[in-house]
C-alpha positions as CSV (number, residue, x, y, z in Angstrom):
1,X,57.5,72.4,97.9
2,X,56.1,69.1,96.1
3,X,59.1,69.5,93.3
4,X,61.7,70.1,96.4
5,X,60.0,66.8,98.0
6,X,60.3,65.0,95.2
7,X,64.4,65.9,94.6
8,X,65.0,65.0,97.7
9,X,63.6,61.6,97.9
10,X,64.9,60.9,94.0
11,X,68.3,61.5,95.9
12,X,67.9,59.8,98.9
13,X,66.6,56.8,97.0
14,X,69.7,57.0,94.6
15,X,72.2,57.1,97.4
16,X,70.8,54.2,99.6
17,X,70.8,52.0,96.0
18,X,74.7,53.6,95.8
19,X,75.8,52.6,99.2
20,X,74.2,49.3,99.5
21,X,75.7,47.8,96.4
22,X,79.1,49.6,97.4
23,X,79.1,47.6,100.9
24,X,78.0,44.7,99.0
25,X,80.9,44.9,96.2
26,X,83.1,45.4,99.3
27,X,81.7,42.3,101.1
28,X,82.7,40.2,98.2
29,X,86.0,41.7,98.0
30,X,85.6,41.8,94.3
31,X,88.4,43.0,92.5
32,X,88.5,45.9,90.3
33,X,87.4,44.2,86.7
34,X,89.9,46.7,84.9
35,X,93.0,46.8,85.5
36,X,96.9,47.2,83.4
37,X,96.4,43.8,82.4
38,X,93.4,43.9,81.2
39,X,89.2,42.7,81.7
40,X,89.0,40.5,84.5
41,X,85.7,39.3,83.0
42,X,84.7,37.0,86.1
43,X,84.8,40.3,88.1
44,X,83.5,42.3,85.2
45,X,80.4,39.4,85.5
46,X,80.0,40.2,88.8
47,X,79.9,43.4,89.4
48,X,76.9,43.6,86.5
49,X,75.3,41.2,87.8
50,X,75.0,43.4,91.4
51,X,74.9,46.8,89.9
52,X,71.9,45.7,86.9
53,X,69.7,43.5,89.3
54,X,70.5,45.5,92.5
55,X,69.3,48.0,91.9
56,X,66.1,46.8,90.5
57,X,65.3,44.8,93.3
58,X,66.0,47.6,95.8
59,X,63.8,49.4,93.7
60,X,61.2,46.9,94.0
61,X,61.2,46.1,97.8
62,X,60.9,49.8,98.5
63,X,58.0,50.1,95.7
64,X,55.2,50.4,98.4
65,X,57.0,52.8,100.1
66,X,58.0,54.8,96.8
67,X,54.2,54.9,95.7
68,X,53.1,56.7,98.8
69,X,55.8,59.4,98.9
70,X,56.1,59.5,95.0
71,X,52.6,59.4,94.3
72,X,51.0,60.5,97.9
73,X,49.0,57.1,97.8
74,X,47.3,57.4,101.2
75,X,46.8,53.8,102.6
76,X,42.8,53.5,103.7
77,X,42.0,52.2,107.1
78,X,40.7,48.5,106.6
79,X,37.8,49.3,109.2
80,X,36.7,52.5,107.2
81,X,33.1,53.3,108.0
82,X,33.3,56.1,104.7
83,X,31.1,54.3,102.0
84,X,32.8,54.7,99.0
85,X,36.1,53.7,100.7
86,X,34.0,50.7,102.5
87,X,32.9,49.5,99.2
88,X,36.5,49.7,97.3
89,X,38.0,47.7,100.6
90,X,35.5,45.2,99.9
91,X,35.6,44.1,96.6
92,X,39.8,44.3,96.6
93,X,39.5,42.2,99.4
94,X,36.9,40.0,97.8
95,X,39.0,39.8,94.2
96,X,42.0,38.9,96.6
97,X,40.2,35.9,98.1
98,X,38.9,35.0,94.9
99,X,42.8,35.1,93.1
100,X,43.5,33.2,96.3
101,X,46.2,35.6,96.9
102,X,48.2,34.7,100.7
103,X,47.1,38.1,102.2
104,X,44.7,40.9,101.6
105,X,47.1,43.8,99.6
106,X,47.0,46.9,101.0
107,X,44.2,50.0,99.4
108,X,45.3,53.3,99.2
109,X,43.7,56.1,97.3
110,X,45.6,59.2,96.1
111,X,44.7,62.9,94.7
112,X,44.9,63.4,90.5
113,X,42.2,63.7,88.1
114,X,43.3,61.4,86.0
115,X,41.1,58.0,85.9
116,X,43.7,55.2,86.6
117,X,45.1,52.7,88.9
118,X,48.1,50.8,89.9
119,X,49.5,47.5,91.6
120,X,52.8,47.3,93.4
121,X,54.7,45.9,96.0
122,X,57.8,43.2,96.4
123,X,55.7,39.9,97.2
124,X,52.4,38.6,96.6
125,X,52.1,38.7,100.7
126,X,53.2,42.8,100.5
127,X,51.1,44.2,98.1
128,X,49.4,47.3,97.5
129,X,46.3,48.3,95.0
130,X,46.0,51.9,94.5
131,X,43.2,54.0,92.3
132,X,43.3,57.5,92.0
133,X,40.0,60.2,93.3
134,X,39.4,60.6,89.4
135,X,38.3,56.7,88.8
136,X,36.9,56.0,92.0
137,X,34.4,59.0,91.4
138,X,33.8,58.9,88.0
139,X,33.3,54.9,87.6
140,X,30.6,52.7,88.1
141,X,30.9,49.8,90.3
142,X,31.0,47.1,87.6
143,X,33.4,49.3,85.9
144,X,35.5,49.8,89.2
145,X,34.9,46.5,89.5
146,X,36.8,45.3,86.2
147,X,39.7,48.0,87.1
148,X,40.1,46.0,90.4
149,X,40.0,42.2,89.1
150,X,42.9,43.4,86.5
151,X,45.4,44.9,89.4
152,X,44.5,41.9,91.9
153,X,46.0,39.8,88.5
154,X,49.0,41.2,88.3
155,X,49.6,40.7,91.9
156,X,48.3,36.8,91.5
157,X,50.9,36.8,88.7
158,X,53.8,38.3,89.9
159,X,54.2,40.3,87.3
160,X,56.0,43.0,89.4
161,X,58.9,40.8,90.3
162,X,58.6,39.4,86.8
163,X,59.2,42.7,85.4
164,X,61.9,43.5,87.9
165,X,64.0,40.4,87.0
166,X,63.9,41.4,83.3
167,X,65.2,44.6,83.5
168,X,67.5,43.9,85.9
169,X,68.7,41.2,83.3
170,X,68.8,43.5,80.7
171,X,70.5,46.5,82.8
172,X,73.4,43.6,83.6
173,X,73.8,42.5,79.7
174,X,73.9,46.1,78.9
175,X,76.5,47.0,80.9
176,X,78.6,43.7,80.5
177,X,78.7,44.1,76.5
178,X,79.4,47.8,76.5
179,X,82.3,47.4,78.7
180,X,83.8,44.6,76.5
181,X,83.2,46.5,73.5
182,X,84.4,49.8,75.1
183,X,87.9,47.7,75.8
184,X,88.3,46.3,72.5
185,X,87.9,49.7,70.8
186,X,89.4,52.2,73.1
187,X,92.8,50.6,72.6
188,X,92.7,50.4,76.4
189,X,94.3,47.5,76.8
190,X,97.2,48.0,73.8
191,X,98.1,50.9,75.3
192,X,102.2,50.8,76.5
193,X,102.9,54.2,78.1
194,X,101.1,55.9,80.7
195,X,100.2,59.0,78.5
196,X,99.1,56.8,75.7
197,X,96.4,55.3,78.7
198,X,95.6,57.8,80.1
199,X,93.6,59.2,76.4
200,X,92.6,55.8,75.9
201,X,90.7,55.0,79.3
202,X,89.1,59.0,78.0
203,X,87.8,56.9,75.1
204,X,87.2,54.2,76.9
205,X,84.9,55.9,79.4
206,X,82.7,57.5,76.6
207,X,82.3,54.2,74.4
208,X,80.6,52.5,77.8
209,X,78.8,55.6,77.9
210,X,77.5,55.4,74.2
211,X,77.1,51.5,74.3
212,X,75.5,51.6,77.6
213,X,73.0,54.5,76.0
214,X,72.7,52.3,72.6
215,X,72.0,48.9,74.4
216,X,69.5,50.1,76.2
217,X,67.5,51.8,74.1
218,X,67.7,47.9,72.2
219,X,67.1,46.3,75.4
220,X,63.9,48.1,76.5
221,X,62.4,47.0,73.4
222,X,62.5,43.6,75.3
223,X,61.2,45.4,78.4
224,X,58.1,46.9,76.7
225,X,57.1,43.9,74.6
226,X,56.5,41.9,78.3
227,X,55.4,44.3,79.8
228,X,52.6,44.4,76.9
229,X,52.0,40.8,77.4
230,X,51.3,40.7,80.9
231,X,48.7,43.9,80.0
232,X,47.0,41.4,77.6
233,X,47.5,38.4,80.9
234,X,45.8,40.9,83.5
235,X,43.2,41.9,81.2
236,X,42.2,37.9,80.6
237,X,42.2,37.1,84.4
238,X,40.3,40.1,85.0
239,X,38.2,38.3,82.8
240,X,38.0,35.1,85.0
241,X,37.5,36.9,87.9
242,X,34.6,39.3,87.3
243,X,33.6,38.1,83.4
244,X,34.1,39.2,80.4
245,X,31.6,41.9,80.3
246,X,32.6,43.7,83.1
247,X,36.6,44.0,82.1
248,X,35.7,44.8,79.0
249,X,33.1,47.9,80.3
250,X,36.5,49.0,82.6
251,X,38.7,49.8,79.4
252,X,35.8,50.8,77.6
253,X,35.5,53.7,80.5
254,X,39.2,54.0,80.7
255,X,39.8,54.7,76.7
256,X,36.5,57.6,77.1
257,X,38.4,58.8,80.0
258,X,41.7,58.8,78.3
259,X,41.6,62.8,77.7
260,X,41.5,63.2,82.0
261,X,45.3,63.6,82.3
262,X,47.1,65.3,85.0
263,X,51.1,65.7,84.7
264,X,51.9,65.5,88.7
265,X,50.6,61.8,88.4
266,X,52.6,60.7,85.6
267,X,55.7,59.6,87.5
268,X,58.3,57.5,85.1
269,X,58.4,54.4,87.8
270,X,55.0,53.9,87.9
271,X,53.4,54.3,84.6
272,X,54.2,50.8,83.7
273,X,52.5,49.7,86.4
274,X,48.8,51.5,85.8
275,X,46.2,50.1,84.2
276,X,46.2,52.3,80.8
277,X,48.8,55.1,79.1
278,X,48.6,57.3,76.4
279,X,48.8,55.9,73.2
280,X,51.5,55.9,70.7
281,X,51.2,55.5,67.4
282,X,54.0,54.6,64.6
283,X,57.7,53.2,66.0
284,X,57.0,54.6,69.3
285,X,54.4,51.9,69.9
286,X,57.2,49.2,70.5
287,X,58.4,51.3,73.2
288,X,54.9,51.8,75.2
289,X,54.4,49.7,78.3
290,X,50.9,49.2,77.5
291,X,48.9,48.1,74.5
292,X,46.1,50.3,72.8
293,X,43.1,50.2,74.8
294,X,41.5,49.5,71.8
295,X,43.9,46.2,70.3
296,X,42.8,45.0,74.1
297,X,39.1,45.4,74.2
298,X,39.4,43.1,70.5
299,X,41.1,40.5,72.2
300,X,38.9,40.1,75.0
301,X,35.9,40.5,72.9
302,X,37.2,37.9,70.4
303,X,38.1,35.6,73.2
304,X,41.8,35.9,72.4
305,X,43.1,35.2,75.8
């Protein structure tokens, strides 16, 4: 049933990014970027530029809503009377004030074993903090603490929308260049007869398909080494909000805890948004989200933030 749930909503989700940016193509009126005369590359631009950031930003202002029925992030009442639930309220809500954030972000809680938490949501104003039952009942409250102050930074920093823009960016240069090298080497456009163009839009169709694959693989080598950096940002203003010593306690908990995993929690979307991954070790490091638990805990300790 949770596997069934989860197809549908990874197709519904797909379709309603299809349709909008088909009505909004149509809107334009943009015409077709290739055509018997060749790349129109103003249309070519533009249709990049909706397809690679439109989708991300739908992405992004349905975030809250994909982290509850992805994730099954259960939103807690803000006038919870349940201690443990009171006490996590409070000190988001406390961190918020402190990061002097424009509203209080929404708390939710959800179900895995695995000791982790998460900060989402389109605006600074429509935020939501999650943590899962694993850290809030295994962590102490100046480790919790710590956890907290680093998600309530990357809401103060924007780093979702930050992180959004990029790979929207990078989505629109990827499939800008491998379109424009696809043409040159498919012969498309020196093609005279119409069997002749017919085999050459064939080979045209799988260069953009093996640019597309190469280009990214390049381009989220960009993605990975910010989203590292604003690890290394959230960790120092967890810092200023709570000290030091407390941040540093939270991934000291997180890397002992690092062996709790549980595979119906790992969801691709949102593992570059938790507070700590597994580690990799070799080349595949450039292409984590996060940096070792262990390179952070030197920086703060060294006061290299």
């Amino acid at each position: 049933m949770r596997v069934a749930k989860r197809i549908f909503l990874f197709v519904v989700i797909n379709l309603l990014v299809m349709v909008t940016l088909s009505l909004i193509l149509n809107l334009l009126n943009l015409k077709p970027y290739l055509s018997s005369y060749g790349l129109n590359y103003r249309s070519l631009m533009i249709f990049c530029l909706i397809w690679g950031m439109g989708g991300a930003l739908i992405s992004l202002s349905l975030s809250r809503i994909m982290a509850k029925w992805l994730m099954g992030v259960k939103i807690i009442d803000s006038d919870t009377k349940e201690p443990q639930l009171r006490r996590l309220i409070d000190t988001v809500y406390s961190l918020a004030r402190d990061a002097r954030l424009p509203d209080m972000p929404q708390v939710g809680i959800y179900e895995s074993a695995e000791v982790n938490a998460f900060a989402t949501g389109p605006t600074r104003r429509r935020s939501l903090v999650a943590v899962s039952t694993g850290l809030l009942n295994r962590m102490s409250p100046k480790e919790l603490e710590g956890v907290l102050a680093h998600e309530i930074t990357h809401v103060a920093n924007g780093d979702m929308v930050t992180m959004t823009l990029i790979q929207g960016i990078v989505n629109a240069f990827v499939m800008f260049l491998a379109r424009i090298l696809a043409f040159g080497l498919s012969g498309l456009g020196r093609s005279r007869n119409e069997s002749s163009s017919g085999g050459s839009y064939i080979g045209y169709t799988l260069f953009v398909f093996l640019f597309e694959v190469v280009f990214m693989i390049l381009g989220s080598l960009v993605i990975f080494w910010f989203s590292r950096i604003r690890e290394f940002r959230a960790d120092a203003g967890g810092a200023h909000l709570v000290g030091k010593n407390k941040m540093i306690a939270a991934l000291e908990s997180l890397r002992s805890y690092q062996k709790y995993r549980d595979q119906r929690a790992e969801k691709p979307s949102f593992e570059a948004m938790k507070i700590s991954t597994s580690n990799r070790s070799g080349l595949m490091k450039f292409f984590s989200s996060h940096p070792p638990l262990e390179e952070r805990i030197a920086r703060l300790n060294e006061g290299n933030f």
